[in-house]
Structure formats: C-alpha cells, structure tokens
TIKE-123501 format. One record per residue (C-alpha): x, y, z; residue number from 1; residue in one letter. Coordinates in Angstrom, 1 decimal, decimal comma, padded with zeros to 4 digits, m for minus. Example, Ala and Ser with C-alpha at 12.3 -4.5 7.8 and 13.67 -1.06 7.14 Angstrom:
2
@xx = 012,3&yy = m004,5&zz = 007,8&n = 1&res = a
@xx = 013,7&yy = m001,1&zz = 007,1&n = 2&res = s
This chain:
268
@xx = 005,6&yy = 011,6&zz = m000,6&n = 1&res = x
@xx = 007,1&yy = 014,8&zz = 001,0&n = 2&res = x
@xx = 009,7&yy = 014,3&zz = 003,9&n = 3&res = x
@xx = 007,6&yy = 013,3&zz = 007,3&n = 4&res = x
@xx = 009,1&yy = 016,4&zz = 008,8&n = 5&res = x
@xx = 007,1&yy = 018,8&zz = 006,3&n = 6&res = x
@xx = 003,6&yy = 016,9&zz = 007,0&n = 7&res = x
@xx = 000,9&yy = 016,8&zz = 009,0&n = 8&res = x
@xx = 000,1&yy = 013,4&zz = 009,7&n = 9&res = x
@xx = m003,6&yy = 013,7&zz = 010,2&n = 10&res = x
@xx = m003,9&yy = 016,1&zz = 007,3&n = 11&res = x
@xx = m001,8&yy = 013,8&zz = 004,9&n = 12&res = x
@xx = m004,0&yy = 011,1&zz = 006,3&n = 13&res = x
@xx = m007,2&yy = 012,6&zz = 005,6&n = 14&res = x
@xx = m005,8&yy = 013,5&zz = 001,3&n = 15&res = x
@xx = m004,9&yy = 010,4&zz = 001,0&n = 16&res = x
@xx = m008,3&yy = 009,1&zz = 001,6&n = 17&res = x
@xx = m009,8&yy = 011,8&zz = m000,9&n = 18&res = x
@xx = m007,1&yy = 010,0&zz = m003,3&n = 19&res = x
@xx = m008,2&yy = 006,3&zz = m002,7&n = 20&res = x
@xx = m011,4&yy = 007,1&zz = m002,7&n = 21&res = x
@xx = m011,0&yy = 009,0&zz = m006,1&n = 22&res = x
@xx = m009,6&yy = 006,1&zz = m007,7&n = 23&res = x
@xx = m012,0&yy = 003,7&zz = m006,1&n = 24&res = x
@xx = m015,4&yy = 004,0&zz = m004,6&n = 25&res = x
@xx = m017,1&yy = 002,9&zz = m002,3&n = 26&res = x
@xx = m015,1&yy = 001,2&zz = 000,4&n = 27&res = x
@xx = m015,6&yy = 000,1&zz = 003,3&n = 28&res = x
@xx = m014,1&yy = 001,7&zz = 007,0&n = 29&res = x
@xx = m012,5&yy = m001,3&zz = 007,2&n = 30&res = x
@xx = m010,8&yy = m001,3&zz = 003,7&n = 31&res = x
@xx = m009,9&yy = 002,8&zz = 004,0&n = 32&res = x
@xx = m008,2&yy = 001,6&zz = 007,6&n = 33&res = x
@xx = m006,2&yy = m001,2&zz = 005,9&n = 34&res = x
@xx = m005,0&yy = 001,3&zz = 002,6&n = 35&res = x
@xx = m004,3&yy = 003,9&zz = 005,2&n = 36&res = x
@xx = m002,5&yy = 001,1&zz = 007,8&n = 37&res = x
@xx = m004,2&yy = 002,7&zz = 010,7&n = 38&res = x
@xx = m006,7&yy = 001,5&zz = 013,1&n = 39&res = x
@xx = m010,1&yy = 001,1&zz = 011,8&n = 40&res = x
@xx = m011,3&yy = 003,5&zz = 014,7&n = 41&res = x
@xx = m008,7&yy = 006,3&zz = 013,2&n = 42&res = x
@xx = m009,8&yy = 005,7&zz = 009,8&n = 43&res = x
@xx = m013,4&yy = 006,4&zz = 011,5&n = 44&res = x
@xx = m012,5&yy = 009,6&zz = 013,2&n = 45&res = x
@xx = m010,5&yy = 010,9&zz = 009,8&n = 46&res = x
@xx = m014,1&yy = 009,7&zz = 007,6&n = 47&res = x
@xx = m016,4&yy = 011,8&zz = 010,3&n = 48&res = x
@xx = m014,6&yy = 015,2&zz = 009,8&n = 49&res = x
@xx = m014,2&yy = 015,3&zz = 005,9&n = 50&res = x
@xx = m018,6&yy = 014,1&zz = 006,4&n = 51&res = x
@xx = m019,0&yy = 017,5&zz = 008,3&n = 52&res = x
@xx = m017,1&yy = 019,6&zz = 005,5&n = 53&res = x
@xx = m019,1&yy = 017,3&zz = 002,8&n = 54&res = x
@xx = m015,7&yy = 015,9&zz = 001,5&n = 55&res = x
@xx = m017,1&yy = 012,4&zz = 001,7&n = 56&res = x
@xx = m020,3&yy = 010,7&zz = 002,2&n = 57&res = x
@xx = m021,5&yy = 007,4&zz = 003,7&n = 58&res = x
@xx = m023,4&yy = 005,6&zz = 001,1&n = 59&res = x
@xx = m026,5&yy = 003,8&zz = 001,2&n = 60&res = x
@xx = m024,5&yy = 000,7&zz = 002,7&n = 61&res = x
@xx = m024,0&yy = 001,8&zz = 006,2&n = 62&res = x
@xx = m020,1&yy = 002,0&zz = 006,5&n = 63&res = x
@xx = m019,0&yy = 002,4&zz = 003,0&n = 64&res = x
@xx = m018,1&yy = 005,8&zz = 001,8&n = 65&res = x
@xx = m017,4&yy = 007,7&zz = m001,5&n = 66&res = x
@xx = m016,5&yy = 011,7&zz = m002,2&n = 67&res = x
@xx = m018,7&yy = 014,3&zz = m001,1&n = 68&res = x
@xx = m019,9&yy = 016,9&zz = m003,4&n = 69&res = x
@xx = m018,1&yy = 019,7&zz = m001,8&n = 70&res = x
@xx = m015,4&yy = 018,6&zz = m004,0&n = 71&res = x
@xx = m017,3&yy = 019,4&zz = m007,3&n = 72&res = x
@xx = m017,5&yy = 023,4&zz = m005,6&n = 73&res = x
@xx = m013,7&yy = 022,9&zz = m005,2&n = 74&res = x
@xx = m012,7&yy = 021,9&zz = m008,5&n = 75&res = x
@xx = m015,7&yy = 024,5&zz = m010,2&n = 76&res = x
@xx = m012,9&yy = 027,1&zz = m008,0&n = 77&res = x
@xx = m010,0&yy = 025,4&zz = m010,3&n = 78&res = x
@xx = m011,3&yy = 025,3&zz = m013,5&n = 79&res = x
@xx = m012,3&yy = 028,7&zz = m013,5&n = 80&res = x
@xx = m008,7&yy = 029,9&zz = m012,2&n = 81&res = x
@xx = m007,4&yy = 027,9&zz = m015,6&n = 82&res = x
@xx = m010,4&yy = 029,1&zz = m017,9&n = 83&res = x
@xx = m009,0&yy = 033,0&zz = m016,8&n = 84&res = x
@xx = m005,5&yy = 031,9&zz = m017,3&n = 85&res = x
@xx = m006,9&yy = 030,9&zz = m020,7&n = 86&res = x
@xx = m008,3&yy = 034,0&zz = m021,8&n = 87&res = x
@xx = m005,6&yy = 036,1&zz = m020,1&n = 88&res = x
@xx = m003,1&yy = 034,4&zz = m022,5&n = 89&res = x
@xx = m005,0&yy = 035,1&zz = m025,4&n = 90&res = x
@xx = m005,3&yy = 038,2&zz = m024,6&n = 91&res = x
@xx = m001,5&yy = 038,6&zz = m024,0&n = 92&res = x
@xx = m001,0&yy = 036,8&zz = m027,6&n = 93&res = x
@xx = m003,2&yy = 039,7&zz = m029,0&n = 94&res = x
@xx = m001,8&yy = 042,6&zz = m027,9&n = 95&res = x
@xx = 002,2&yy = 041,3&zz = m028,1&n = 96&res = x
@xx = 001,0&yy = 040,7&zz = m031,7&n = 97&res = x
@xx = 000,1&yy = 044,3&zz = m032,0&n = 98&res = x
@xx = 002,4&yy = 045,9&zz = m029,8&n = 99&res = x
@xx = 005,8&yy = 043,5&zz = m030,4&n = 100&res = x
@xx = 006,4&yy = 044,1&zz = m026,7&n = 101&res = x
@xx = 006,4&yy = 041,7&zz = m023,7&n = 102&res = x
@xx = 002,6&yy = 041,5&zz = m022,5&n = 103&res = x
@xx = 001,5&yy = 040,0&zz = m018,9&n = 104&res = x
@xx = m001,7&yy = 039,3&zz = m016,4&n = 105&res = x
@xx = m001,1&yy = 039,5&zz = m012,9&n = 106&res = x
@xx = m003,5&yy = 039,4&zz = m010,1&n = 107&res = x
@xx = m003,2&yy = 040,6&zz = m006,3&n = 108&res = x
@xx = m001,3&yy = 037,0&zz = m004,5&n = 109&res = x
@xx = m000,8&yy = 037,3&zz = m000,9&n = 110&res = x
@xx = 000,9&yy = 040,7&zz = m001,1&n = 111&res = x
@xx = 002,5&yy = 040,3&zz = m004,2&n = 112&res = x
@xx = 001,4&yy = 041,0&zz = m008,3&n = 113&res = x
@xx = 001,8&yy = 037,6&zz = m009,3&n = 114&res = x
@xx = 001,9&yy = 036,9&zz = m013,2&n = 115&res = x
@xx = m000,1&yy = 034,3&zz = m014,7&n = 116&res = x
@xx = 000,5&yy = 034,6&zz = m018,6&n = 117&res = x
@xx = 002,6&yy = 036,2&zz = m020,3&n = 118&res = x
@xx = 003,7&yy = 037,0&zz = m024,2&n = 119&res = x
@xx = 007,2&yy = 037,8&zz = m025,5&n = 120&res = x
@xx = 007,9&yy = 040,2&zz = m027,9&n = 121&res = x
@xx = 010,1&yy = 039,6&zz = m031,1&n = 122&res = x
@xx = 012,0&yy = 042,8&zz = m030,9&n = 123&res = x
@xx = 015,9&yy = 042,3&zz = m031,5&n = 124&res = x
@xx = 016,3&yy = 044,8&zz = m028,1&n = 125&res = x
@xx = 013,7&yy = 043,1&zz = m025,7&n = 126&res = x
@xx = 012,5&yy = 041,7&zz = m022,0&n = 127&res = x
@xx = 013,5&yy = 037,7&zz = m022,7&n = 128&res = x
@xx = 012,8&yy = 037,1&zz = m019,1&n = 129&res = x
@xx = 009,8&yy = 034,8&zz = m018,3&n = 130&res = x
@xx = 007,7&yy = 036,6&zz = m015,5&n = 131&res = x
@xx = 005,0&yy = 033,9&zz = m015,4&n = 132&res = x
@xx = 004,7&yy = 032,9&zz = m011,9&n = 133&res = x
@xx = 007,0&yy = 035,7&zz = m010,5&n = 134&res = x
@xx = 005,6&yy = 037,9&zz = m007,9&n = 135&res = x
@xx = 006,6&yy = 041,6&zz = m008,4&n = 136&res = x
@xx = 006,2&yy = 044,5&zz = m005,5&n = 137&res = x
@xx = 002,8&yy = 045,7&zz = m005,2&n = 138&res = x
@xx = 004,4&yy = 049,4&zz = m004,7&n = 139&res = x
@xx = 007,2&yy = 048,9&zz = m007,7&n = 140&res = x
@xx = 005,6&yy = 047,4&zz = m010,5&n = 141&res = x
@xx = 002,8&yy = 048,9&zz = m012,9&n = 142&res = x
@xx = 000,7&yy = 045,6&zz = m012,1&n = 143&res = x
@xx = 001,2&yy = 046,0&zz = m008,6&n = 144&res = x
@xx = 000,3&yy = 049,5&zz = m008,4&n = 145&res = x
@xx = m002,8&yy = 048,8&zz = m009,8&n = 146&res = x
@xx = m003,7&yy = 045,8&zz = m008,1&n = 147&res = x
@xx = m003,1&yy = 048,0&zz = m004,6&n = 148&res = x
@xx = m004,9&yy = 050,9&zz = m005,6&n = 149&res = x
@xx = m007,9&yy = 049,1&zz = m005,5&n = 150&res = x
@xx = m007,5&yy = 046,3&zz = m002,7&n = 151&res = x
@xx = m008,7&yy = 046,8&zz = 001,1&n = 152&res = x
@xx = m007,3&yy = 049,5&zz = 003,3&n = 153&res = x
@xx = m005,6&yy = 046,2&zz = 005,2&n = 154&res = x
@xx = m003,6&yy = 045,3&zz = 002,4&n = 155&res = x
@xx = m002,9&yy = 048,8&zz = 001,8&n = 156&res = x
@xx = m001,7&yy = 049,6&zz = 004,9&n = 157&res = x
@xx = m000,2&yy = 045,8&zz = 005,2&n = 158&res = x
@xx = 002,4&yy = 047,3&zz = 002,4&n = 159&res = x
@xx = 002,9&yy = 050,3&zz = 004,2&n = 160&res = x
@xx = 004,1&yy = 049,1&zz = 007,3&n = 161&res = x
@xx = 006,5&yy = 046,8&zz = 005,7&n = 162&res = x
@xx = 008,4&yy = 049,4&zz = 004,4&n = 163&res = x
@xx = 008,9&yy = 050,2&zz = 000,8&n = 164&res = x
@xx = 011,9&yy = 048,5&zz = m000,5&n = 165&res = x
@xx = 014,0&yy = 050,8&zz = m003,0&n = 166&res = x
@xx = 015,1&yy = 047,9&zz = m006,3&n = 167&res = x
@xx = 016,7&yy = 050,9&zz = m008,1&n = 168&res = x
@xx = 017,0&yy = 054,7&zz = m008,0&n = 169&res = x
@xx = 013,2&yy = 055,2&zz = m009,6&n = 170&res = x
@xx = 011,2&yy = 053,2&zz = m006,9&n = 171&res = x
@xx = 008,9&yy = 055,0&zz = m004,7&n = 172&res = x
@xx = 010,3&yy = 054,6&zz = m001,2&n = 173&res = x
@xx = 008,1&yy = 057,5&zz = 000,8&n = 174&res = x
@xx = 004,8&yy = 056,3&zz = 001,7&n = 175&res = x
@xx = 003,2&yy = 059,6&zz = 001,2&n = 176&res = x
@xx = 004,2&yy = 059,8&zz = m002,2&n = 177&res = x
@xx = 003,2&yy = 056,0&zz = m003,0&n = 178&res = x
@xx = m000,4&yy = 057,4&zz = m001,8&n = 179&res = x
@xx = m000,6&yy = 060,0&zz = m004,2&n = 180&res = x
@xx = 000,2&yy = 058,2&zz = m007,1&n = 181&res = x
@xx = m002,2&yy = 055,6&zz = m006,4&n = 182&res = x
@xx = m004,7&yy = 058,3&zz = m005,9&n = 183&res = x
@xx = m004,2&yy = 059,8&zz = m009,3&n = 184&res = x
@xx = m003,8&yy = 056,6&zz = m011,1&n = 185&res = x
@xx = m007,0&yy = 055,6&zz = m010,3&n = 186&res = x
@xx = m008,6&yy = 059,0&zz = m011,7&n = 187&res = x
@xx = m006,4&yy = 058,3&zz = m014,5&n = 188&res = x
@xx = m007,2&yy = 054,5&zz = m014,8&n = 189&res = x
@xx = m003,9&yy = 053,2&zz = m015,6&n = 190&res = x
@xx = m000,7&yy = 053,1&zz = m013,6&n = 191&res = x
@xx = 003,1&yy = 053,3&zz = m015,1&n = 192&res = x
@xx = 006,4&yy = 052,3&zz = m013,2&n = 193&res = x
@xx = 009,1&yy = 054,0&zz = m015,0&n = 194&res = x
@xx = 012,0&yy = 051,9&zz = m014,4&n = 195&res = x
@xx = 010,9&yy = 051,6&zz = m010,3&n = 196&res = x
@xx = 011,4&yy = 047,9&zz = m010,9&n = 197&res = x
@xx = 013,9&yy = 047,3&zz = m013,4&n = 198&res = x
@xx = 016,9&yy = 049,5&zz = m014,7&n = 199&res = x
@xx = 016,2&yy = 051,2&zz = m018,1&n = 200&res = x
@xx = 012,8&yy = 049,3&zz = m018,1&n = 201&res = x
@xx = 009,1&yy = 051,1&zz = m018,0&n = 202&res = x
@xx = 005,6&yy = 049,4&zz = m017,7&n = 203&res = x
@xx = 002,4&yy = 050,1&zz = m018,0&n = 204&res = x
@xx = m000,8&yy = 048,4&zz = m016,6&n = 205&res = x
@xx = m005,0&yy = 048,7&zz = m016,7&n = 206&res = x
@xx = m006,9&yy = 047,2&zz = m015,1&n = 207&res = x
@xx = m009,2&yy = 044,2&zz = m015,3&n = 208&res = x
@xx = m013,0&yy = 044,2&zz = m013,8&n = 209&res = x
@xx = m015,5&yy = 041,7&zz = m013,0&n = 210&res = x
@xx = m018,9&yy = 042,2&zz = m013,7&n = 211&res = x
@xx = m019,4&yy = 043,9&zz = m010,4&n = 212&res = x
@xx = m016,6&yy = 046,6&zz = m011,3&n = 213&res = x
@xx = m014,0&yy = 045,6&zz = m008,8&n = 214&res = x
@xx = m010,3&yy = 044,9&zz = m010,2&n = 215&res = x
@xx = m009,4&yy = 041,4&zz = m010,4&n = 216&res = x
@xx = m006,4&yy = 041,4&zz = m012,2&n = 217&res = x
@xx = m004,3&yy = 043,9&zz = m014,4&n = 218&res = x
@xx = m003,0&yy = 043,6&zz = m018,2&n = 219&res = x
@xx = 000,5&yy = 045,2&zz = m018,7&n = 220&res = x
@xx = 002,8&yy = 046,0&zz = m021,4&n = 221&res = x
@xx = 006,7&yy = 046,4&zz = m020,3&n = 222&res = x
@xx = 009,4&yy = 047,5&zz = m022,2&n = 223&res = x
@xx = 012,8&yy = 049,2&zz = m022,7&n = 224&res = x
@xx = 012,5&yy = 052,8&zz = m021,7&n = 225&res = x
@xx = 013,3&yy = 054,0&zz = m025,3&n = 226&res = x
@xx = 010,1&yy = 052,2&zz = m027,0&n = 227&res = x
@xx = 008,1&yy = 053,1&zz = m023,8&n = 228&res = x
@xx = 008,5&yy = 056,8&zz = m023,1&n = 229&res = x
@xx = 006,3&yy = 058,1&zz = m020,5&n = 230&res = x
@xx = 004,9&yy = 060,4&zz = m023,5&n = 231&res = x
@xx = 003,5&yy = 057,2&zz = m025,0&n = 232&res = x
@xx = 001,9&yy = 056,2&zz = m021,7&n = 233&res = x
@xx = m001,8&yy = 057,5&zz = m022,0&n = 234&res = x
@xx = m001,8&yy = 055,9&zz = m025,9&n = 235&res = x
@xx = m000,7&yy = 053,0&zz = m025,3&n = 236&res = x
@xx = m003,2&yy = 052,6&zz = m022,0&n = 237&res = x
@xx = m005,9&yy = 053,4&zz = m024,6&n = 238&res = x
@xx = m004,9&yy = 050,3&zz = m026,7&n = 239&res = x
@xx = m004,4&yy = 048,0&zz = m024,0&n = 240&res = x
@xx = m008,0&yy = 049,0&zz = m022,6&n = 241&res = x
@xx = m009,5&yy = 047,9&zz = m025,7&n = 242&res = x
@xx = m008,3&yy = 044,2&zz = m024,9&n = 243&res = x
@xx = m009,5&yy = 044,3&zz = m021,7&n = 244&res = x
@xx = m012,9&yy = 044,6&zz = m023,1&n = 245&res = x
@xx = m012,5&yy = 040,7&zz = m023,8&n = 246&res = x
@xx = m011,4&yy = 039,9&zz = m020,8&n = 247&res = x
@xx = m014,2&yy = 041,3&zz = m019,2&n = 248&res = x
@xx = m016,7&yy = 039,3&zz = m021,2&n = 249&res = x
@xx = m015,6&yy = 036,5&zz = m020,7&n = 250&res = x
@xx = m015,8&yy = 037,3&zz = m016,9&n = 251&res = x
@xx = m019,2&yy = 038,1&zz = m017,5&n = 252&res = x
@xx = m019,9&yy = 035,5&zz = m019,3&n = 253&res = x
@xx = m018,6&yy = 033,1&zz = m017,3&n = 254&res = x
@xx = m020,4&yy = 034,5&zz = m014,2&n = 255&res = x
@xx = m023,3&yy = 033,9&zz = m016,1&n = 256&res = x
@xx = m023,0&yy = 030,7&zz = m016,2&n = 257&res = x
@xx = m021,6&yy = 029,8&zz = m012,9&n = 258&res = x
@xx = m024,1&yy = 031,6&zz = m011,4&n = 259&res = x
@xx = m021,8&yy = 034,3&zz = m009,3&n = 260&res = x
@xx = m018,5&yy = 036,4&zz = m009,4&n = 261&res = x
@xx = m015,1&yy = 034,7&zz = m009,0&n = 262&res = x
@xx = m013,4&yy = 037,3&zz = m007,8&n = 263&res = x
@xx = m012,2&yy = 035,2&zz = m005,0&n = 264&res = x
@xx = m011,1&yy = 032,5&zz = m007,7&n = 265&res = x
@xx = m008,5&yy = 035,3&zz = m009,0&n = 266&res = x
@xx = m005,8&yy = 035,6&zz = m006,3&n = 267&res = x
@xx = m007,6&yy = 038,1&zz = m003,8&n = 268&res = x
C-alpha cells in the first residue's frame, strides 16, 4: 500500500472494496466492515455511494453486495486503449521494417504527445532511445504538432500561454509563427520538426482518424537529419499515410463493434 500521506482514506477505502469484492462475492455489510476494519455503518455509507455510480449492487439478499456493471463500461474503456496500443505497434513494426528508421504512435495526454509504441530501427547510425511512454512538447515535436493542430482552441491556447519553451536553436518559440505552421500543416496533412526537439534529429508525423475524421493519434518516423532531409518529407509522408490506412480500420472496425467512437479512450 502507498504511504498514508499520499491517500485518501475514503477513496482507498472505497478500491479496496471493489478489490474484495472482485475476489469474492457476495458479502455481507457486515463482512465488507470487518475486511475493511471500519464500523459497519462506514462500510454502509462507503457501499451507498459506489450503488449510485453503479460500482456495486445489493443483491437479491438484502445486505449483501457484489460489483456493479459500471465496471464492465470501465474495463470496455481499457481494453480498447490496449487493442489500439496493439495495432499501433504493428503498425510501427511495418513501417520500421520498410523504412529501417525509428517509428512511434503518440496521442494528445494532458498537454503533452505521449508515445505509446514504438519500433527501432537497425541502422548502424540510429535513434536507440526508447520514447514509449515519454511525453514530447506539443509545439516541438512532429507528433505534437499534429496532435495540436487539431485539438480545441483551449488546449491551443492552453500551450500558448505557457510559453513556448526553446530545447535547441530549431524550436519554434514565437507564437505567431507556431500558428502558421500549424495552419499550413494541416492543408498539407503532415507536420515535420526539423531538429526543434533534438539536435541533428528530424521527424515527421500524419495523422491518425477515427471513423468520424477527427485525429486521435499520430504515426511518426524520426531520424538523423542526413537520412531525413526536409526534401524527403512529402515522400516519405506519402508512405507513412498508407499505414495509417490500417489503423483506421481497425478504428472502424472496432467502433463497429462496440457500438461508438473511442476517441475519448485515446488520450483526449
């Protein structure tokens, strides 16, 4: 268990319940009191409010309760974050395999591109470094510029007002400027960082829609300046649009089956 300091008694109180009741069900109030080693009228209070959000129900004998199916809509959320994972990596697989340069998926994460997969390379002269679960600058980073060209005008101007932090010589510091690239990049339908990030390193990103068109995520490939001249940029976008065809079917697919977008199960 995490240092008392760092909890919230009533919230850890109410998970571990969830937790008991996951590994055994149904029990009593009396029973959930005595695992929890409160009073039996706390355990009562604690089993009323996860009823109201549907996180458990009392059974058929009065007193006794077991999970709520609320759960099943929060673990649908879950599986589908890991079934895009899934496909993102194979994706990532496919195109490192073709390109021999490092591949990733990121998706928009509390003001951040955060990367989910990611491929390496085999090149002698390579990116080694493992971005999965990094979170790069939305206004710095090919994913990132993406990612903000197409989220709400208050996570645009969220970035903004934060100020644009300079990581080397390259990155775009002026606010103005930063609007007109993300402007044209969306005309264009890819957006570069040319070593913004990075020293000596350039990216390139596309983006990834659901079946309603709106960007949920964006496929990237990064490499050393030399292999990824900005002259190679609209090519290589070309290539990496034609494997985010797959991701978007399985988006759709998946919708499909689950019976509504999952935009909100991406990151946003």
């Amino acid at each position: 268990m995490k240092p008392e300091q760092t909890t919230i008694q009533s919230v850890d109180r109410a998970a571990t319940i969830l937790e008991v009741l996951s590994d055994e069900a149904p029990l009593s109030i009396s029973e959930i009191a005595r695992r929890l080693d409160v009073h039996r009228s706390t355990a009562l209070r604690l089993l009323a409010t996860l009823e109201a959000h549907n996180l458990v129900e009392e059974t058929t004998t009065r007193g006794s309760y077991q999970l709520g199916f609320a759960l099943l809509h929060l673990a649908n959320s879950v599986t589908h974050r890991i079934d895009f994972a899934r496909d993102a990596q194979a994706c990532c697989d496919a195109v490192a395999e073709q390109l021999n340069e490092t591949i990733n998926v990121a998706v928009l994460d509390s003001g951040y591109a955060m990367t989910i997969t990611q491929t390496t390379g085999n090149r002698m002269i390579g990116l080694t470094r493992q971005y999965v679960g990094q979170r790069g600058p939305l206004h710095a980073t090919s994913t990132g510029k993406m990612l903000l060209a197409h989220a709400d005008q208050i996570e645009l101007e969220r970035v903004l007002d934060q100020g644009l932090e300079a990581y080397t010589s390259m990155t775009i510091t002026d606010p103005d400027v930063l609007l007109m690239e993300l402007e044209t990049l969306r005309e264009r339908d890819w957006a570069s960082s040319v070593a913004e990030w990075e020293e000596g390193i350039n990216a390139l990103a596309v983006p990834v829609r659901d079946p309603e068109e709106r960007v949920v995520a964006a496929l990237a490939v990064n490499a050393p300046a030399f292999r990824l001249p900005e002259s190679s940029f609209a090519e290589v976008a070309g290539l990496l649009r034609e494997h985010t065809e797959f991701l978007e079917s399985r988006l759709s697919l998946e919708t499909s089956v689950i019976g509504g977008p999952r935009t909100a199960l991406l990151g946003h």
